[in-house]
N, C-alpha and C positions, 0 to 999 in steps of 0.2 A: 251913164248910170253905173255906177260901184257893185261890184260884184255882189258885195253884203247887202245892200240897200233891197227892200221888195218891189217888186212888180207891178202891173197896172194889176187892180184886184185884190191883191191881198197874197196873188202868190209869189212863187220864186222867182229868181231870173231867169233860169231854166223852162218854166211858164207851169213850173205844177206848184199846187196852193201850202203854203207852210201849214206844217201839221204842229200838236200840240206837243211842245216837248213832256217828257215823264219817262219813266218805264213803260214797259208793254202792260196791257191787262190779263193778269191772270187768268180772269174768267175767260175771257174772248180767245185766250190758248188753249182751254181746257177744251170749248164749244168748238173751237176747231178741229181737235183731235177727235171730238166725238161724230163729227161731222165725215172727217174720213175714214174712222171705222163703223160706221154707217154702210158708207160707200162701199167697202172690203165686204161688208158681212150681206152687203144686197141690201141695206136699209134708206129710206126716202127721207128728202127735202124737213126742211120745216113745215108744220102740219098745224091741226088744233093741240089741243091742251091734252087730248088722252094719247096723243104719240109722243107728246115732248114725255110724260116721265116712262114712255118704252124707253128713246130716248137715251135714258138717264140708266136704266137697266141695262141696256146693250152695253153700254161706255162704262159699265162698273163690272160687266163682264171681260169684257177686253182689258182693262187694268189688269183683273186678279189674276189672266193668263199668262199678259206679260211678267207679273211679279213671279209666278210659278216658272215660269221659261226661266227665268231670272236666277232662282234656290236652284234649278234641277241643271243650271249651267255651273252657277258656281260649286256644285255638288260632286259635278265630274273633277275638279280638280284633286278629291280626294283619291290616294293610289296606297296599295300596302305592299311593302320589299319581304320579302319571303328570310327565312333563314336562311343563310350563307350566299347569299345576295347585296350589291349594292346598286342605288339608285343613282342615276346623274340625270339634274336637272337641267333642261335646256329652254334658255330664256331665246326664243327668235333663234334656235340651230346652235346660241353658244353657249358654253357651260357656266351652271352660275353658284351650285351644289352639289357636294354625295351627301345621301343619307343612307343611312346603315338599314337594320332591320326593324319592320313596323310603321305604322298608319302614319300619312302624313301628308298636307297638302301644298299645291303648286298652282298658280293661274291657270283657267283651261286656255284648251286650246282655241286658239290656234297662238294663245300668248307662248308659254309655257309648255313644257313636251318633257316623259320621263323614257331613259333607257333604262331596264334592269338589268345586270351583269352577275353574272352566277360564278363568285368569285371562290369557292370552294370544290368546285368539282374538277376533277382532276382527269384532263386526257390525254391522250397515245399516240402517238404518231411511230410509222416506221420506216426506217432507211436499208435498203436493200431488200424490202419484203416487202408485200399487202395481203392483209387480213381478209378473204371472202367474208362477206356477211351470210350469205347465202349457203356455202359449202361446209363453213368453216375451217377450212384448209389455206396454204399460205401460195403466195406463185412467187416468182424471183424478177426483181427488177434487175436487170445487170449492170447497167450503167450506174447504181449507185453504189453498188456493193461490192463489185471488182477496185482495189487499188493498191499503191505502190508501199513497201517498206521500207526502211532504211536502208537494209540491205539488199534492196531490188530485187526484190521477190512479189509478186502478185499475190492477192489472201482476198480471199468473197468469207466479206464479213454482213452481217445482218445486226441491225443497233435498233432498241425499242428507247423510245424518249417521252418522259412523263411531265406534264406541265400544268404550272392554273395558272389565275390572273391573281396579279400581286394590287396592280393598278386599274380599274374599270376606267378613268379617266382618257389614262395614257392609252390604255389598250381601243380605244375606243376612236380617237383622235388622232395619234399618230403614225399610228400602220397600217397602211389601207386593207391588205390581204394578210394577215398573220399568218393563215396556215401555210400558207405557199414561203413566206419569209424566214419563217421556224425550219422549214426543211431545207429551205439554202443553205442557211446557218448551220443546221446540227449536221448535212452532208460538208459545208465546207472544215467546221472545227475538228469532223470527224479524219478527215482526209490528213489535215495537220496533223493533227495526235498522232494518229500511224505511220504519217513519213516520216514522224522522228525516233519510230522503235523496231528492233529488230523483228523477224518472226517468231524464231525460237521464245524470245519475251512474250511475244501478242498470244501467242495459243499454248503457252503451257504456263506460269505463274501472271504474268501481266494481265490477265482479263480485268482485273476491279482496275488497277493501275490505269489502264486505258479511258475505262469510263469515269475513272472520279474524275482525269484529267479533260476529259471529252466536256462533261458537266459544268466544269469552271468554264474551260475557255466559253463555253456556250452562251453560258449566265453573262460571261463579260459584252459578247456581242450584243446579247439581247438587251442586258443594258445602256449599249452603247445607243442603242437604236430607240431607246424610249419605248420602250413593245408594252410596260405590265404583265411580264410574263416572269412566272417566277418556273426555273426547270429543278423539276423533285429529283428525280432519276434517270441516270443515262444506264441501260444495262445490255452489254456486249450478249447478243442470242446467240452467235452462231461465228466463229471465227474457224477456215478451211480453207486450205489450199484448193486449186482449180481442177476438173475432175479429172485434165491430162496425168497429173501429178502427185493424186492424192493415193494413189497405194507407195509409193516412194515414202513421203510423209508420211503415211502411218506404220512404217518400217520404223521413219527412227524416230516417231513417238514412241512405239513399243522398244526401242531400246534404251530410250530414257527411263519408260517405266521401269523397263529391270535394271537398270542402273539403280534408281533411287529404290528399289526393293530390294537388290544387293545389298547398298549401303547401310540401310535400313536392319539388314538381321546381321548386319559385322559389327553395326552398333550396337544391336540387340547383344551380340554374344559377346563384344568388349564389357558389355556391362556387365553378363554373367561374369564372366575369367578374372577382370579387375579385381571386385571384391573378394573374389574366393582368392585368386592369390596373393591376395595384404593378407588374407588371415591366415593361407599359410604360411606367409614369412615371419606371421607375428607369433606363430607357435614354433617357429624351429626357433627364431629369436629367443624365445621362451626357452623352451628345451635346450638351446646350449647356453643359456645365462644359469639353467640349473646345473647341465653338465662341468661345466666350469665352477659352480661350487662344490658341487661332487668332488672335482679332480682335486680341487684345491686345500678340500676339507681331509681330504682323504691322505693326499701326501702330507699335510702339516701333521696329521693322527699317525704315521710312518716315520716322518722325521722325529716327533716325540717317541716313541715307540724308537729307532733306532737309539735315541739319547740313553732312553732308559737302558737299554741293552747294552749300550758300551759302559753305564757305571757298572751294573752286574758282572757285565766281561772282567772290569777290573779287581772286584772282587772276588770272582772265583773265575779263571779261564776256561780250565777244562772242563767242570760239567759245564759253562756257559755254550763252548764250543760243540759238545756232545748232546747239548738240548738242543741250541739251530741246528745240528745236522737231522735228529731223529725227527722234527716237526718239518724239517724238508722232503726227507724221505718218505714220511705221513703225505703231503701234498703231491709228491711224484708218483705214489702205489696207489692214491686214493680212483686215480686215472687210469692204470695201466690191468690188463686181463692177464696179459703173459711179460715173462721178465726172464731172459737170459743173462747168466751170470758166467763169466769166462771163469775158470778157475785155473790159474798159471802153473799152481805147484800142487802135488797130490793128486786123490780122487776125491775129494770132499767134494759133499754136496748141499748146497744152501739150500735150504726148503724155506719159502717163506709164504703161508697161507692168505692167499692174496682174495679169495671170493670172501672171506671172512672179514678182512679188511675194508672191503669197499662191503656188504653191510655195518658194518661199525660205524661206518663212515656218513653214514645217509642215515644210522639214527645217533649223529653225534650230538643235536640238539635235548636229546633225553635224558642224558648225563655225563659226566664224564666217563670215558673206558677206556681199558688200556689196548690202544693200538698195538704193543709189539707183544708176539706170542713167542713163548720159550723155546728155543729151539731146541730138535731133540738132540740128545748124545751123542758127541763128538764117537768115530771108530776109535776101538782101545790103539789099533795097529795104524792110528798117524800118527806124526810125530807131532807136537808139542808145536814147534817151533812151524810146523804147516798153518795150523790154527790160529796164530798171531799173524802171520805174514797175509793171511785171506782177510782179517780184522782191518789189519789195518789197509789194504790196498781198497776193501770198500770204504772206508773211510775217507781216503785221498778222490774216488773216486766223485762220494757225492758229497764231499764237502762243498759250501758255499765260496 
C-alpha cells in the first residue's frame, strides 16, 4: 500500500480517519476559548439553554479585559524626557534611539526599555581633597595631591574638575565606571602638566596656565575613551609646598612680593619724573630759543647802533668822543656810593654829587635830565694849568 493511498475504512495509513480539508471553524475556536475561560473563571460544562447565553456573558467579559490589558500595555510604552535630559531607547538591551525633550512612545516592556540621561547638570569631582557632606569641611588625600615639578621640587596641590555629558549614548555604553575613570584621568593629566612646569611658575602667575592646560589634555583623554563627557572647568584650589618647607617658601614668596611692589612704585615714580622732565627740557628749550633771540636781536640793535656812531664820530670827533665818554661815566656813577679820585698835582678837589645822580637815575624814565651838575669854583690860588692837566687825566682815565 502507497503511503498516499487510504486505509481500510476510510482512514489514514497511520490508522487515524482523514479529516475534512478547509480551514478551522471560527465558531468552534471562539466556543473553545469560551470553554477555558469558563474553566479559569470556575464556570461549568455545557448545560441547557439559560447557562449557554451566561455562557456568552462570561466570554464577552473575558474579551473586554483582555482588550483593556491590552490599551493599559500598550499605554505603558508612553514615557516623557524632562528638560535637559536625553532619552535612549533600548530595543532587547541595544540602542536603537535618543530623543530629546517631551512625550513620546517606545514598545513596552519587556520589548523596548528607556534610559533617561540628565545631560545638563553639571558635576565636581576632587583631586587631592574630599568634600564632607556632613561637616562640610575638606580632609586631604595625599596620595593624589603630593607631586613632582620640573624642577624636582614636591607641591600638595588640590584641583576641582567640572563636567556633564555631551553624549548620553556614549556615556552610557562605553564606560562602565566613569567616575572612577574621570579621576584616573584628571589625576593622571594632572601629574603631566606639573612635571612639565617649574614651581615658582605653578604657584605664583601659572595657576590658570596649568588648569587650561590640565583641561585640554583632559578633554583629549576623555575623548580618546569615548566617555560623553564634556570637562567645563579645571580650577587649581590650592597649590603649596609641603608643611616641612612651607615657611622657607613663604620667605621668598614674600620677597617676590616686594620685589614686584618695588617695581611697581619705580614705575609708578618713572612715570611721574618722565613727563615732568620732557617739560622741563621743553621750557629751558623754550627759554634759550628766546635767549638766543634776545642775544641776537640785541647785538644786531649794537652793531647798528655802533655804525651809527662811527658816521657821527666822522663828522664831529670831539663832542662825538666827549658824549661816549660822559654817558659811560653816567653808567659807572649810576652804580657806585663812593668814588675816590687820586689827584696827582695840587690840592684840587673833585666833588661830584653822586646821591643825586643815582636818584636822577632811577627816575630817568620820566624825562630827560641833566646828569652832570656844575661844578663849583675852581681856587683863585691854583694855577690854571692844574685844572687842565686833572681834565684831562680823568679823561684818559675813563675813556672807552
Amino acid at each position: 500500500m502507497a503511503w498516499n493511498e487510504p486505509g481500510p475504512g476510510g482512514k489514514e495509513p497511520w490508522g487515524q480517519r482523514k479529516k475534512t480539508q478547509g480551514p478551522p471553524d471560527l465558531d468552534q475556536i471562539l466556543k473553545n476559548l469560551q470553554e477555558r475561560a469558563r474553566g479559569l473563571f470556575g464556570g461549568k460544562g455545557r448545560g441547557g439553554g439559560g447557562e449557554g447565553g451566561a455562557n456568552k456573558v462570561s466570554g464577552f467579559g473575558a474579551g473586554l479585559i483582555a482588550v483593556v490589558a491590552v490599551i493599559l500595555w500598550l499605554a505603558s510604552g508612553f514615557y516623557i524626557v524632562n528638560e535637559g535630559q536625553r532619552g535612549v531607547v533600548l530595543q532587547f538591551g541595544a540602542k536603537t534611539e535618543i530623543t530629546d525633550a517631551g512625550l513620546h512612545w517606545r514598545w513596552p516592556f519587556p520589548f523596548e526599555t528607556v534610559e533617561k540621561v540628565n545631560v545638563s547638570q553639571v558635576s565636581t569631582i576632587e583631586i587631592g581633597y574630599r568634600k564632607s557632606d556632613k561637616t562640610g569641611g575638606t580632609s586631604k588625600v595625599p596620595k593624589e595631591a603630593l607631586m613632582l615639578t620640573q624642577d624636582e621640587n614636591i607641591l600638595d596641590i588640590e584641583f576641582a574638575v567640572q563636567y556633564k555629558i555631551k553624549d548620553a549614548a556614549d556615556y552610557l555604553f562605553n564606560v562602565r565606571d566613569i567616575q572612577n575613570t574621570l579621576m584616573s584621568a584628571t589625576e593622571s593629566a594632572v601629574r603631566e602638566v606639573v612635571g612639565k612646569s617649574d614651581l615658582d611658575f605653578i604657584i605664583t602667575e601659572g595657576r590658570d596656565q596649568v588648569g587650561q592646560n590640565t583641561r585640554a589634555l583632559l578633554q583629549e583623554i576623555m575623548d580618546r575613551y569615548k566617555s560623553g563627557i564634556q570637562i567645563v572647568t579645571v580650577q587649581m584650589q590650592k597649590a603649596l609646598p609641603p608643611e616641612e618647607v612651607k615657611a622657607a617658601f613663604d620667605d621668598a614668596v614674600k620677597a617676590r612680593e616686594d620685589e614686584q611692589r618695588l617695581k611697581n612704585e619705580a614705575e609708578a615714580f618713572a612715570n611721574d619724573m618722565i613727563p615732568r622732565a620732557r617739560g622741563n627740557a621743553a621750557r629751558m628749550l623754550q627759554e634759550a630759543e628766546g635767549y638766543k633771540a634776545s642775544v641776537i636781536a640785541r647785538a644786531e640793535g649794537d652793531a647798528k647802533r655802533f655804525s651809527q656812531i662811527v658816521a657821527e664820530y666822522a663828522k664831529a670827533p670831539g663832542v662825538t668822543r666827549d658824549r661816549l665818554y660822559i654817558e659811560t661815566m653816567e653808567r659807572v656813577f649810576s652804580n657806585t656810593t663812593k668814588i675816590l679820585v687820586d689827584q696827582k698835582a695840587g690840592n684840587n678837589i673833585l666833588y661830584l654829587p653822586l646821591d643825586k645822580l643815582v636818584s636822577q637815575g632811577a627816575t630817568r624814565t620820566a624825562g630827560p635830565v641833566n646828569t652832570l651838575q656844575p661844578l663849583p669854583e675852581p681856587d683863585s690860588t691854583a694855577p690854571a694849568g692844574g685844572r687842565d692837566r686833572a681834565r684831562d687825566s680823568q679823561r684818559t682815565r675813563g675813556a672807552p
